[in-house]
ROSE-4610 file (N, C-alpha, C; in Angstrom, 1 decimal, always signed):
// ROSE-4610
residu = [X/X/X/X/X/X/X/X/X/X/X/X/X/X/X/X/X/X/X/X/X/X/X/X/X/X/X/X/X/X/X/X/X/X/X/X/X/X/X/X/X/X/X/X/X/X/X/X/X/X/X/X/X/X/X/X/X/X/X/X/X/X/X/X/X/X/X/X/X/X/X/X/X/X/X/X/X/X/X/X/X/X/X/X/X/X/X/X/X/X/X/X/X/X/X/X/X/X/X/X/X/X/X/X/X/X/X/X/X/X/X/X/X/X/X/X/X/X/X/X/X/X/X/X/X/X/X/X/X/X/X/X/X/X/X/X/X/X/X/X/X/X/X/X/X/X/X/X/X/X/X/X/X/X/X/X/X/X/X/X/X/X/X/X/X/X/X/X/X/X/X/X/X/X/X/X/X/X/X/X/X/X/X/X/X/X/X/X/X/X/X/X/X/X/X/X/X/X/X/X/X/X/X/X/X/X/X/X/X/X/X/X/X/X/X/X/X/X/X/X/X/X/X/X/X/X/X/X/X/X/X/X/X/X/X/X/X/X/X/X/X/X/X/X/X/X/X/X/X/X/X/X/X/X/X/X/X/X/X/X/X/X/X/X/X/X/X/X/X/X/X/X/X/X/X/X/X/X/X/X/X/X/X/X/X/X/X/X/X/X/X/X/X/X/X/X/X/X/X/X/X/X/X/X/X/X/X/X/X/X/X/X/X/X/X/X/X/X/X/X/X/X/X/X/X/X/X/X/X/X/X/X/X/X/X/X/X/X/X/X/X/X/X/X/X/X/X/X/X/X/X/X/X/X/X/X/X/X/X/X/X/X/X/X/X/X/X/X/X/X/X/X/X/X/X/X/X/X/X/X/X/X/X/X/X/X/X/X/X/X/X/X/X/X/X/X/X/X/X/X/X/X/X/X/X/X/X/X/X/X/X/X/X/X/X/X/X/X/X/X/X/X/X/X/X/X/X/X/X/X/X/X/X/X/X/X/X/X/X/X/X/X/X/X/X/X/X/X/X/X/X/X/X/X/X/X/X/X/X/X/X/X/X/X/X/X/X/X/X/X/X/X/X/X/X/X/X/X/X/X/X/X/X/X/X/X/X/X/X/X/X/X/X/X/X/X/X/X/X/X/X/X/X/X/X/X/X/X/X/X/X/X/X/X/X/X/X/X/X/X/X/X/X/X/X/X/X/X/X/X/X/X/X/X/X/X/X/X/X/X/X/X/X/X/X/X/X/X/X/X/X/X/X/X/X/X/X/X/X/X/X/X/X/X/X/X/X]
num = [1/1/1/2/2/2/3/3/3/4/4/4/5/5/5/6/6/6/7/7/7/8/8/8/9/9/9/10/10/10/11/11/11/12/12/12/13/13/13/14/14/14/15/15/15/16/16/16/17/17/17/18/18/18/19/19/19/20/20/20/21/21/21/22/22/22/23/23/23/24/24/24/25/25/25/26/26/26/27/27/27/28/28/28/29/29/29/30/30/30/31/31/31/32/32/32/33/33/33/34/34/34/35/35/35/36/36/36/37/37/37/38/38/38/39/39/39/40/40/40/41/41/41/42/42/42/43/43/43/44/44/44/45/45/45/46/46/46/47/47/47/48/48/48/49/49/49/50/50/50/51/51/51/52/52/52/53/53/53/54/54/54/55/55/55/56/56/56/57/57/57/58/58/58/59/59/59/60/60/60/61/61/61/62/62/62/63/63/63/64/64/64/65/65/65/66/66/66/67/67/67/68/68/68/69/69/69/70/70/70/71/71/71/72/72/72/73/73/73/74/74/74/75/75/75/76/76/76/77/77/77/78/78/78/79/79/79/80/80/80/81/81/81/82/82/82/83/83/83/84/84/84/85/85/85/86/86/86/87/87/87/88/88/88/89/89/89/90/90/90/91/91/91/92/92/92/93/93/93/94/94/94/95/95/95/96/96/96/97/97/97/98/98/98/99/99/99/100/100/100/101/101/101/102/102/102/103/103/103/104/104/104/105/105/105/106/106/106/107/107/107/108/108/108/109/109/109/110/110/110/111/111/111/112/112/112/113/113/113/114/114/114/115/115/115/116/116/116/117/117/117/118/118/118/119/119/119/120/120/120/121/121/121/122/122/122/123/123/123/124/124/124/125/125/125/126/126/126/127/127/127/128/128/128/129/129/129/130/130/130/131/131/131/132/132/132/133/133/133/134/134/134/135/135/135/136/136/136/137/137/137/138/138/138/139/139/139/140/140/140/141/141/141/142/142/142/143/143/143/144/144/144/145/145/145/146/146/146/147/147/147/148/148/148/149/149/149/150/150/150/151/151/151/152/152/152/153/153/153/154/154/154/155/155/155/156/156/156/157/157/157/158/158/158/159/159/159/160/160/160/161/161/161/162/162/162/163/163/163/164/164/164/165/165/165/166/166/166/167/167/167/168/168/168/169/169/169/170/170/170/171/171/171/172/172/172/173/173/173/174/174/174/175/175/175/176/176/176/177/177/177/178/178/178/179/179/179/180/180/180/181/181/181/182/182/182/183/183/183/184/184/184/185/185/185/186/186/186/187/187/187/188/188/188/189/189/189]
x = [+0.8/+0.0/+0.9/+1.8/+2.8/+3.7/+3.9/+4.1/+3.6/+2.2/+1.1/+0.7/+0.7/+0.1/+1.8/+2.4/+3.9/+3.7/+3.4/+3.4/+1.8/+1.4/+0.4/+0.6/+1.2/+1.8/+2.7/+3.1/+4.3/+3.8/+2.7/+2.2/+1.9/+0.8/+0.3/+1.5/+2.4/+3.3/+4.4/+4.7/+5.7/+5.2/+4.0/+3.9/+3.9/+3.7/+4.1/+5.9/+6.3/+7.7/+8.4/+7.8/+8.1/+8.4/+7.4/+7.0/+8.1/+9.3/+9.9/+9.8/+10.2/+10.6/+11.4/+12.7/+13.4/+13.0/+12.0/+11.5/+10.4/+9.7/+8.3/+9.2/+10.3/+11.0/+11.6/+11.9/+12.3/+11.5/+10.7/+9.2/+8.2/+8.8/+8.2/+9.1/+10.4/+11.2/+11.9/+12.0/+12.4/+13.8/+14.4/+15.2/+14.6/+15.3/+14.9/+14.8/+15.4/+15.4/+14.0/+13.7/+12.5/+11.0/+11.3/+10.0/+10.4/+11.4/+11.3/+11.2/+11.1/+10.6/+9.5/+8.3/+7.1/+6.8/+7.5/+6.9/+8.1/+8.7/+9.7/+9.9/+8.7/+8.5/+7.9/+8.1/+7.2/+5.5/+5.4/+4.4/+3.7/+3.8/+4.0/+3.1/+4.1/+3.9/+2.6/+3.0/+1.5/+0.2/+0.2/-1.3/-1.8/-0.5/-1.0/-1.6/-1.0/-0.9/-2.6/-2.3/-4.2/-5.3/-4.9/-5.6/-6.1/-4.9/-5.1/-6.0/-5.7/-6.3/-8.0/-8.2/-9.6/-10.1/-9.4/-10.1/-10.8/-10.0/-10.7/-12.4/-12.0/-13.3/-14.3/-14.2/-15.0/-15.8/-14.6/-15.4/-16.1/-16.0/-16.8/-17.8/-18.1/-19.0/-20.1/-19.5/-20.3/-20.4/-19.8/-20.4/-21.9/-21.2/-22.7/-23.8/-23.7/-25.1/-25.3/-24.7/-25.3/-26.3/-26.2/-26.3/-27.5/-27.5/-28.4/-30.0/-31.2/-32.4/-32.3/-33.0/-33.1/-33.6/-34.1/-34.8/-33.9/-33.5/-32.5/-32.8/-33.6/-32.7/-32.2/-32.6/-31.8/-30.4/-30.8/-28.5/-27.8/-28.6/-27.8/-27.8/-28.3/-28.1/-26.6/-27.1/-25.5/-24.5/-24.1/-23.2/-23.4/-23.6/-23.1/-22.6/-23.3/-22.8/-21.1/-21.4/-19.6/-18.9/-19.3/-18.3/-17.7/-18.7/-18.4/-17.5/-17.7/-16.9/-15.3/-15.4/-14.0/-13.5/-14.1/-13.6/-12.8/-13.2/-12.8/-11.6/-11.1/-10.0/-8.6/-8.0/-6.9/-6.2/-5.9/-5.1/-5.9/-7.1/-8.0/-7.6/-7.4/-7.6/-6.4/-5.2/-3.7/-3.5/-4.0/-4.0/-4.6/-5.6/-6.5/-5.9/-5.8/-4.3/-3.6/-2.2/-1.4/-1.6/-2.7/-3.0/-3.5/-4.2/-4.2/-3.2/-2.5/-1.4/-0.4/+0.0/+0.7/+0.2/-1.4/-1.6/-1.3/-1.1/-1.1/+0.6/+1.4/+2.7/+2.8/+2.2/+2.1/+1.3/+1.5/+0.6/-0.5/+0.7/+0.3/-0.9/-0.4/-1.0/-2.3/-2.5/-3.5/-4.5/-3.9/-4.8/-5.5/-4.7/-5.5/-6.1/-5.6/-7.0/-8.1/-8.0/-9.4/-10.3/-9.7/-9.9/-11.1/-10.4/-10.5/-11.9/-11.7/-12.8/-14.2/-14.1/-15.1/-16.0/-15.0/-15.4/-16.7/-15.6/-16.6/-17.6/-17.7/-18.8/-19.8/-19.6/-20.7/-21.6/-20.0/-21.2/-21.9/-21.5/-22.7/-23.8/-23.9/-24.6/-25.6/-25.5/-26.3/-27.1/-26.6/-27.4/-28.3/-28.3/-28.8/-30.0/-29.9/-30.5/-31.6/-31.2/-31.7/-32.9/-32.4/-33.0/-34.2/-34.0/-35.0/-34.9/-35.5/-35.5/-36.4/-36.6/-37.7/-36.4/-35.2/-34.3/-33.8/-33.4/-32.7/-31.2/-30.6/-28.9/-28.0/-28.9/-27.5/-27.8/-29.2/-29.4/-28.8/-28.5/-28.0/-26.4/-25.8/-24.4/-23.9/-25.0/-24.8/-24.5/-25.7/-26.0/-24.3/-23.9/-22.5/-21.7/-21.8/-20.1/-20.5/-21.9/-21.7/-22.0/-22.0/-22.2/-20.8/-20.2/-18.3/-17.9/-17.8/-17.3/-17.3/-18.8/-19.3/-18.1/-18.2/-17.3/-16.0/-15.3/-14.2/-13.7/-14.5/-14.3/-14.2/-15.2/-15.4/-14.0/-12.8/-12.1/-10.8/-11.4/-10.2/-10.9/-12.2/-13.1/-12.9/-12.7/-12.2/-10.6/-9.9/-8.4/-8.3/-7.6/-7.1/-7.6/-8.2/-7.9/-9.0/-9.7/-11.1/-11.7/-12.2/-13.2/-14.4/-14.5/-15.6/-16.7/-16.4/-17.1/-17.5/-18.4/-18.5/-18.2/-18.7/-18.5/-19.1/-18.6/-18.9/-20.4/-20.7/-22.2/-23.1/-22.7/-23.3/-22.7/-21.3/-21.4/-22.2/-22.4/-23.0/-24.4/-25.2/-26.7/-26.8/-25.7/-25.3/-25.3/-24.3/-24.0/-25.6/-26.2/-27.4/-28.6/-28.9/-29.9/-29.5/-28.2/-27.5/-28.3/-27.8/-28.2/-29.3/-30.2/-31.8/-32.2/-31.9/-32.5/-31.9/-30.9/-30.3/-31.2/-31.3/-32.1/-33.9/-34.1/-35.5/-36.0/-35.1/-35.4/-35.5/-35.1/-35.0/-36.5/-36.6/-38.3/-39.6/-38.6/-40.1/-39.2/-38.3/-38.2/-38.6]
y = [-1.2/+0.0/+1.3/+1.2/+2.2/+2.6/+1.8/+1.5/+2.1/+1.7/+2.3/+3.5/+4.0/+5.2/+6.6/+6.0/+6.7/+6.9/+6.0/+5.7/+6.5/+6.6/+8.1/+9.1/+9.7/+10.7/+11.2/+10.4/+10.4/+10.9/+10.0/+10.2/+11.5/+11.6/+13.1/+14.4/+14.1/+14.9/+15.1/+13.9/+13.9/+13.2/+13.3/+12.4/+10.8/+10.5/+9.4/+9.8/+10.4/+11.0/+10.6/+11.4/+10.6/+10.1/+8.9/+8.1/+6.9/+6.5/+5.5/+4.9/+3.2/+2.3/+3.3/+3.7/+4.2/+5.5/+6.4/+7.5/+7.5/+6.1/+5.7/+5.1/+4.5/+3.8/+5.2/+6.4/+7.7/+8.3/+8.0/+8.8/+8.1/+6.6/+5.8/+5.8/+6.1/+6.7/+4.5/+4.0/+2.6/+2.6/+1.3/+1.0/+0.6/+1.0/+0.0/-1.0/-1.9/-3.3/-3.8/-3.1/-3.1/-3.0/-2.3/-1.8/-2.8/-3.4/-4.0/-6.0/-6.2/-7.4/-7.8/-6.3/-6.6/-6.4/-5.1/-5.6/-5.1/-5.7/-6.5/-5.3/-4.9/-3.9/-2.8/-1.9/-0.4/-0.7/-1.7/-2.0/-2.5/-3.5/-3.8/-3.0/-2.1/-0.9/-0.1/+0.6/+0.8/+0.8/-0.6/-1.8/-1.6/-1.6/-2.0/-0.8/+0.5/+2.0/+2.1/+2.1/+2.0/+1.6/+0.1/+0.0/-0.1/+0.5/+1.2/+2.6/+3.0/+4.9/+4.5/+3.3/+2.7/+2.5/+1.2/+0.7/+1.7/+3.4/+4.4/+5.0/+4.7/+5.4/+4.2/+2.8/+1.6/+2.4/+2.3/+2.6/+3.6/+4.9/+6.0/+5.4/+5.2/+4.8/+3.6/+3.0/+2.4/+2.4/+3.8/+4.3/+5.9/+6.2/+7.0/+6.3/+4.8/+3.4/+3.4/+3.7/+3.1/+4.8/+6.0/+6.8/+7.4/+6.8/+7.7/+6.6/+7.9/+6.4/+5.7/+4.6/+3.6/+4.5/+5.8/+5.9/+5.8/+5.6/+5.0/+7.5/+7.7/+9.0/+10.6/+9.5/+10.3/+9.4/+8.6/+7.7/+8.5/+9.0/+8.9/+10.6/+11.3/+12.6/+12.8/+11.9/+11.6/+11.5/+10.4/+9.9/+11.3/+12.0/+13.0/+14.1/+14.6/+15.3/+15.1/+13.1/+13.1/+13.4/+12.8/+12.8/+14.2/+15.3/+16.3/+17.3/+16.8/+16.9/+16.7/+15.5/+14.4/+15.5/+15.7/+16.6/+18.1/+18.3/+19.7/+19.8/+18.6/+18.3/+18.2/+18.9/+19.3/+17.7/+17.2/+15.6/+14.9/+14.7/+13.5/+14.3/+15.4/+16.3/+15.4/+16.0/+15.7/+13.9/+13.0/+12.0/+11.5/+12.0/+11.2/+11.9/+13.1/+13.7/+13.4/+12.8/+12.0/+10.9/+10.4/+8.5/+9.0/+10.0/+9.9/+10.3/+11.0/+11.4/+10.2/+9.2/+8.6/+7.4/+7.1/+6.3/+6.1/+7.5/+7.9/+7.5/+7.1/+6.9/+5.4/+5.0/+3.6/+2.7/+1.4/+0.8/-0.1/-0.1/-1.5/-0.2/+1.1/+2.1/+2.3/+2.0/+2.6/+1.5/+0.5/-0.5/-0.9/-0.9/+0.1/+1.0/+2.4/+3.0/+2.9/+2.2/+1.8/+0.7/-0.1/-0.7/+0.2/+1.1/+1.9/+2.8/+3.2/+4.2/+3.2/+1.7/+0.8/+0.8/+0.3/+0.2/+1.3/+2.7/+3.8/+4.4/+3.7/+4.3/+3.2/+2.0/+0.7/+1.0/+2.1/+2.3/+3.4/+4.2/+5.4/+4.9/+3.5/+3.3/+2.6/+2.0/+1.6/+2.4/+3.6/+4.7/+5.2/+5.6/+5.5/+4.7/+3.6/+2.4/+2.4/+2.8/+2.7/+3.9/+5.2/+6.6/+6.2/+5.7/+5.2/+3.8/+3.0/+1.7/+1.3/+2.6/+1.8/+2.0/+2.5/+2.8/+1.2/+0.9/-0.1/-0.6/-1.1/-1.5/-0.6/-0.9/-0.2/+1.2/+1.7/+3.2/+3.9/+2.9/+3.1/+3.7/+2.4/+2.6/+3.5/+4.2/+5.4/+6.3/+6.5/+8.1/+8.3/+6.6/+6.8/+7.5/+7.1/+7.4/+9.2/+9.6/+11.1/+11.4/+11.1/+11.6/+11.6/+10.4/+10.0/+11.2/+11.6/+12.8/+14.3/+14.5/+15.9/+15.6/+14.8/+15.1/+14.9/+14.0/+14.6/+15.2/+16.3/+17.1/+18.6/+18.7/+19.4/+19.9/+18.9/+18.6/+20.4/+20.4/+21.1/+22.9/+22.6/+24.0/+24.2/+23.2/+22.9/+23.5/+23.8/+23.8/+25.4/+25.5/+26.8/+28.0/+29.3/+30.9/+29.7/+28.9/+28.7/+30.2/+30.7/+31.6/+31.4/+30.0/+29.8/+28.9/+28.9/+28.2/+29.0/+29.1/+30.5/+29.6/+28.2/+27.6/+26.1/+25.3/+24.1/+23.6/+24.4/+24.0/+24.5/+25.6/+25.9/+25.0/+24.6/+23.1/+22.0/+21.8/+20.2/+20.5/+21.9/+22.2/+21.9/+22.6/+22.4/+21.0/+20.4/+18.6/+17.9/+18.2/+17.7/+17.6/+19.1/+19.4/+18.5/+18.9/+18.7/+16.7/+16.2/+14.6/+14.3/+15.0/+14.6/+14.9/+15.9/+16.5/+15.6/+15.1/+13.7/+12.7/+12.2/+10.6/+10.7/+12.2/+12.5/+12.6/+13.1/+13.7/+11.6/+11.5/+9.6/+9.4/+10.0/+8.8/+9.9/+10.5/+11.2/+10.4/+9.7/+9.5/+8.4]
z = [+0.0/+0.0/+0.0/+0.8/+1.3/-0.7/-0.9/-2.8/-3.4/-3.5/-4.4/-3.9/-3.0/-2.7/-2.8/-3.3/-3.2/-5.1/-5.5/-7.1/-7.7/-7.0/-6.9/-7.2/-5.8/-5.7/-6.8/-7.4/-8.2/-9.6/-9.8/-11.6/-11.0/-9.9/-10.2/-10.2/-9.8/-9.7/-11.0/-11.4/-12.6/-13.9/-13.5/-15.4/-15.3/-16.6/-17.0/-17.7/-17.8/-18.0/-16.8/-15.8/-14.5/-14.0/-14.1/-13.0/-13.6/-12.9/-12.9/-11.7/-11.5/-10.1/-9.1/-9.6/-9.0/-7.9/-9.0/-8.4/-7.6/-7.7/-7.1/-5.3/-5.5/-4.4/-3.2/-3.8/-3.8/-3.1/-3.4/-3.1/-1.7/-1.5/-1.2/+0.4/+0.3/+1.3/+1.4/-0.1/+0.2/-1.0/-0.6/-1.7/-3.1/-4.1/-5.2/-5.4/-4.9/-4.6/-3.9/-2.7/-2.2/-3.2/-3.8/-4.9/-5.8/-6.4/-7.6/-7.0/-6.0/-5.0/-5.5/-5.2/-5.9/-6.8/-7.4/-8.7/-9.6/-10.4/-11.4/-12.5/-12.9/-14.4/-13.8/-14.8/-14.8/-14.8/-15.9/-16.3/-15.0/-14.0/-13.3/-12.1/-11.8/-11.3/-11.5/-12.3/-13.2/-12.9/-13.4/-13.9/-11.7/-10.9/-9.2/-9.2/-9.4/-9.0/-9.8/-10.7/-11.3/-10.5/-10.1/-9.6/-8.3/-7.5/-6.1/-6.3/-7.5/-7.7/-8.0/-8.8/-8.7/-7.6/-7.1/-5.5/-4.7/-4.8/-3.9/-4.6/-6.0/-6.7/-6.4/-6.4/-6.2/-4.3/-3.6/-2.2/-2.0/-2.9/-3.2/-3.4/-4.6/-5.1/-4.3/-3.6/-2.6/-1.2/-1.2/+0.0/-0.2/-1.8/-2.4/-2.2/-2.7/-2.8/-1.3/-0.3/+1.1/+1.3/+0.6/+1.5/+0.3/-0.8/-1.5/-1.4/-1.7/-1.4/-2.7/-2.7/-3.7/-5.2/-5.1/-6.8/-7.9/-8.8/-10.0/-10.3/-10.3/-10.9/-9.7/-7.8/-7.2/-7.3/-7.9/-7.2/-9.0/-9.6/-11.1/-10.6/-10.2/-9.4/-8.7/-8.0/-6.7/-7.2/-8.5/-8.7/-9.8/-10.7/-11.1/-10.0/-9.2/-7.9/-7.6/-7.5/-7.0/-8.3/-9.4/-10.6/-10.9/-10.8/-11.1/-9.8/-8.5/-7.8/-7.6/-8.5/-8.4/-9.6/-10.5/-11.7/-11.0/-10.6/-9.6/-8.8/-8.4/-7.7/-8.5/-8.1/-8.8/-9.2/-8.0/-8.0/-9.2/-8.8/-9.9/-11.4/-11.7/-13.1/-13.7/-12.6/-13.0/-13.5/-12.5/-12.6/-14.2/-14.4/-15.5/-16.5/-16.2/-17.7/-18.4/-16.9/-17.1/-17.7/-17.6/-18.2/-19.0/-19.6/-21.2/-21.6/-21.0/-22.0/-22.2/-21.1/-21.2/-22.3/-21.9/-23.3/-24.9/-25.3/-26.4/-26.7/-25.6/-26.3/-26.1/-25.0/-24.4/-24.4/-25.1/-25.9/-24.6/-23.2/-22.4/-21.5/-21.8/-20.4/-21.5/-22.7/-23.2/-23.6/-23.0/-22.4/-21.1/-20.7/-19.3/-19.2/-20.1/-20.1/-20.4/-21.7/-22.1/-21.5/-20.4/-19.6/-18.3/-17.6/-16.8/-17.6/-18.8/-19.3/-19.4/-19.9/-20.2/-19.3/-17.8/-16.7/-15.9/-16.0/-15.6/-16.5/-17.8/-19.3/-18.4/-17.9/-17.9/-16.5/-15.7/-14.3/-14.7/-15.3/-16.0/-16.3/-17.1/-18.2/-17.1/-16.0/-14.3/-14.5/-13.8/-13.3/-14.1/-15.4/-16.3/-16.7/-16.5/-16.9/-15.3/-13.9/-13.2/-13.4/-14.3/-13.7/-14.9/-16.3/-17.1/-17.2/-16.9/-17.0/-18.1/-19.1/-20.4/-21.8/-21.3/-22.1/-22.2/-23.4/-23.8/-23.4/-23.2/-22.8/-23.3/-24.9/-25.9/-25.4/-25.7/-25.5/-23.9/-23.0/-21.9/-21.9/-22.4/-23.0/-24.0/-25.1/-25.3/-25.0/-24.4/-23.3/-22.1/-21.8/-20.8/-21.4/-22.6/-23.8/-23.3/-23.8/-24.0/-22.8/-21.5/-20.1/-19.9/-19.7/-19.6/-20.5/-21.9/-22.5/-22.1/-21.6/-21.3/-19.6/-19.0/-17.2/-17.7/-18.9/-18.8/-19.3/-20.2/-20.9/-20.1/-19.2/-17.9/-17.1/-17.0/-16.5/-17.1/-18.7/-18.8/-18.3/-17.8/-17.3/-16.1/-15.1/-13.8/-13.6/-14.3/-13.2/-12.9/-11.7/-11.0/-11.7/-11.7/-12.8/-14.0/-14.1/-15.4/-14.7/-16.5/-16.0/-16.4/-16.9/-18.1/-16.4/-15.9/-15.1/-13.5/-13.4/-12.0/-10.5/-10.4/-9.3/-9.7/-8.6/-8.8/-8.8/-7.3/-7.4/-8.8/-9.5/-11.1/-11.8/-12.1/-12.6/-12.7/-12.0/-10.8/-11.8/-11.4/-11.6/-13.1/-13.8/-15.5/-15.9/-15.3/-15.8/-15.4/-14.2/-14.1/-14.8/-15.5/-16.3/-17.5/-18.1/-19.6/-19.7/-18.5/-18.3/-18.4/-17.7/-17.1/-19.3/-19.4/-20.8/-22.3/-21.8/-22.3/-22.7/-21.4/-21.5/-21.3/-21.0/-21.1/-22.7/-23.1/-24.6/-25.8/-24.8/-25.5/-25.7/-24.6/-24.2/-25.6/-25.8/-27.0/-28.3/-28.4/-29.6/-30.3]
């Protein structure tokens, strides 16, 4: 944990340019030798550090499910609430940056990303499916792709000095309407 959570720090701070064993072990306040025990490769590394940065969004997320009531379009409410929250955070911006940016040179990290994007398009596509339940699978999995695009697109409106955006809570109210008007506009077609 002490590993992964050092190899965090790291991407958000240095990139995928960065982020080497050496500088993750540096960071980690361990030897190299130590870090390369468990895990052998960059790649390695990585694929753990991902999915320690997931595991936190997993417990979020199901700690939103214990606290929101059962209606499919207050939990698809919520989970935009957090998403667009999580968007706002400098760390989560830099992080999800970095992994695109890093995918685009890296063939193993841009498998993972697309991994990582699948995953969070399919829990969109839940909520969705919970908030209209007369919408179809696919039509569910649509609406994610362009919900997933509009938050992380969001992301480049969010950092430090945006003027394009007055406050989060006018975000939040924006990404919420933009959604409801989304999958409402389905049901007349």
């Amino acid at each position: 944990m002490r590993v992964l959570r050092a190899a965090i720090r790291l991407f958000i701070k240095a990139g995928g340019s960065g982020f080497t064993t050496r500088g993750v072990a540096k960071e980690a306040g361990l030897s190299l030798g130590a870090v390369q025990y468990f895990f052998r490769t960059r790649d390695q590394l990585m694929a753990a550090m991902l999915e320690q940065f997931l595991s936190d969004y997993r417990s979020a997320y199901d700690r939103l499910a214990e606290q929101l009531p059962f209606n499919g379009e207050a939990r698809l409410m919520g989970a935009l609430e957090y998403l667009v929250a999580d968007a706002w955070r400098p760390d989560a911006r830099r992080f999800f940056f970095n992994l695109c940016a890093l995918s685009c040179h890296n063939a193993f990290v841009a498998r993972l990303f697309n991994e990582v994007y699948a995953h969070h398009r399919r829990r969109i596509a839940g909520f969705i499916g919970a908030a209209r339940p007369n919408l179809t699978e696919q039509q569910c999995y649509d609406f994610a792709l362009e919900v997933a695009a509009l938050l992380e697109g969001l992301m480049v409106y969010t950092a430090p000095g945006a003027e394009s955006v007055k406050s989060r809570e006018h975000l939040t109210a924006l990404v919420k309407d933009s959604v409801l008007r989304l999958i409402t506009g389905s049901e007349s077609r």
